[in-house]
C-alpha positions as CSV (number, residue, x, y, z in Angstrom):
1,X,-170.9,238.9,-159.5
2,X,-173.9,237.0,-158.2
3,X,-173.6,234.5,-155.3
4,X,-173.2,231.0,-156.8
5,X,-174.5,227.6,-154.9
6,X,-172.2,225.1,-154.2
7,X,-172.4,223.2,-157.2
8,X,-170.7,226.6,-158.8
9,X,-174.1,227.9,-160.6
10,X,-175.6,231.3,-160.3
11,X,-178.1,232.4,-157.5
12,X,-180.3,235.0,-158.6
13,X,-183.1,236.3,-156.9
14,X,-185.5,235.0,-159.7
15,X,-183.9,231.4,-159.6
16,X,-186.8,229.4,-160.5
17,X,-188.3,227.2,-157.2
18,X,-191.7,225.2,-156.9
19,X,-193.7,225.5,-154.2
20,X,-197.3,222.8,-155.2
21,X,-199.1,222.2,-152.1
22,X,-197.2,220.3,-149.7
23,X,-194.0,220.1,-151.6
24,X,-190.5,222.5,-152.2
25,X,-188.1,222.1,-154.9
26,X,-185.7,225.2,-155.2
27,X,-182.3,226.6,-153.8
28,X,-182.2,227.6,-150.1
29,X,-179.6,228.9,-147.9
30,X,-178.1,227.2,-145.1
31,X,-177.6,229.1,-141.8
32,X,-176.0,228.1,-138.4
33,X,-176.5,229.3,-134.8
34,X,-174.9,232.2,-135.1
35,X,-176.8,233.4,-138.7
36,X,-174.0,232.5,-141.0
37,X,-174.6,231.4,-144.6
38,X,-173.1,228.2,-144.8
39,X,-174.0,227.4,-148.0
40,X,-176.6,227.8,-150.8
41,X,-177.9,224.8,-152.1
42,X,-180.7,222.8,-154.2
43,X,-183.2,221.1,-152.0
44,X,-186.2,219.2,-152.6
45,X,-188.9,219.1,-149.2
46,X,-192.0,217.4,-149.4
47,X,-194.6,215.5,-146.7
48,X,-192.8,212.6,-145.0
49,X,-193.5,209.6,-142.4
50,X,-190.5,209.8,-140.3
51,X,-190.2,209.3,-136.3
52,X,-190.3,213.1,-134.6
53,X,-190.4,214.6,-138.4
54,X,-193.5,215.8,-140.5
55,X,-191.5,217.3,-143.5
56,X,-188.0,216.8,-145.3
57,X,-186.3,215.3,-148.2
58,X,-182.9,215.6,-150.2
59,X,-180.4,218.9,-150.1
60,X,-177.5,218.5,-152.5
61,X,-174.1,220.1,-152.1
62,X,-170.7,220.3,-153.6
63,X,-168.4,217.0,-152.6
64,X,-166.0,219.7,-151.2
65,X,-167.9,221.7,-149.3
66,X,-168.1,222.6,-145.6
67,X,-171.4,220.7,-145.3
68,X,-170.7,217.6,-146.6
69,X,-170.0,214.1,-144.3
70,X,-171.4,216.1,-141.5
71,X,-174.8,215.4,-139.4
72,X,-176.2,219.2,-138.3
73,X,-178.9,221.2,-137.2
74,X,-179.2,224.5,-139.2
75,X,-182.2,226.6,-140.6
76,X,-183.1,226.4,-144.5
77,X,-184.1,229.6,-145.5
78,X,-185.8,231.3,-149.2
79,X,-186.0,234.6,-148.2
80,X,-189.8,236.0,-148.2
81,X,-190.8,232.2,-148.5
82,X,-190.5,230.6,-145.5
83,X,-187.1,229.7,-142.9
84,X,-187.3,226.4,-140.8
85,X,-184.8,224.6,-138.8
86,X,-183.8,221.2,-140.2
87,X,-181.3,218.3,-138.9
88,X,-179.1,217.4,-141.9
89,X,-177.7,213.5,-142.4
90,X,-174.6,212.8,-144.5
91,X,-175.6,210.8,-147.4
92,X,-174.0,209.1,-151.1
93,X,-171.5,211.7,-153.2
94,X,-171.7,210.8,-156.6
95,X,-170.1,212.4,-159.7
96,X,-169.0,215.8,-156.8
97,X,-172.1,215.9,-155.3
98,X,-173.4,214.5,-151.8
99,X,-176.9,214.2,-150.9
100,X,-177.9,215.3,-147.5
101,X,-181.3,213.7,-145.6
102,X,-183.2,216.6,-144.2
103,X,-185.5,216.4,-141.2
104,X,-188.0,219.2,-140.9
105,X,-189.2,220.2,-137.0
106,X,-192.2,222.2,-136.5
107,X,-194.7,223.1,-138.9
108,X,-194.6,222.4,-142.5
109,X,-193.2,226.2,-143.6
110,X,-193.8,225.6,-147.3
111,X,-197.5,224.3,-146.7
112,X,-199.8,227.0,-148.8
C-alpha cells in the first residue's frame, strides 16, 4: 500500500508539486529532532514579510492528527527537492482539517 497524508490520500512518488520561482505548493513530510516522520502533509511556501522569517505559508493536516493544536519546530522535507527547518503555529480546523502557519529559517530552500 502506498503511504497516505493525513488527509487519508495517497503519497506517491510522482504526486504532482509546483515549484515557480519563489513559491512551493506540494506534499512534504514532517520530521522531528530525532528524524521521525511525523506526518505527510499538503503545504503551500511562498516569499513572506514576517519578523526573523523570509519564507513560509499554510501546511494542512488531518483535525486528528498528532500535529494539530500544537506550536513546533520540525523540518519540511520533499526528498531530492529541498529539506528546511520550519516553526509551525496552530491555526482554524474547518470541515477535519487544521491549517498550520509555517515559518521558514534560513535560506529560501525552494528558490530555483
Amino acid at each position: 500500500l502506498a503511504p497516505r497524508c493525513s488527509h487519508g490520500r495517497p503519497v506517491h512518488s510522482e504526486t504532482k508539486r509546483m515549484r515557480t520561482g519563489m513559491r512551493y505548493a506540494g506534499y512534504v513530510r514532517v520530521i522531528d529532532d530525532n528524524e521521525n516522520i511525523l506526518d505527510v502533509a499538503e503545504v503551500s511556501l511562498d516569499v513572506i514579510d514576517h519578523q526573523g522569517h523570509s519564507w513560509g505559508g499554510t501546511l494542512r493536516v488531518s483535525a486528528g492528527g498528532g500535529l494539530r493544536g500544537k506550536a513546533m519546530s520540525v523540518d519540511l522535507e520533499v526528498p531530492d527537492l529541498f529539506r528546511a527547518s520550519v516553526l509551525l503555529l496552530p491555526g482554524p480546523t474547518t470541515d477535519g482539517i487544521s491549517e498550520m502557519t509555517v515559518l521558514g529559517t534560513g535560506a529560501i530552500p525552494f528558490d530555483e
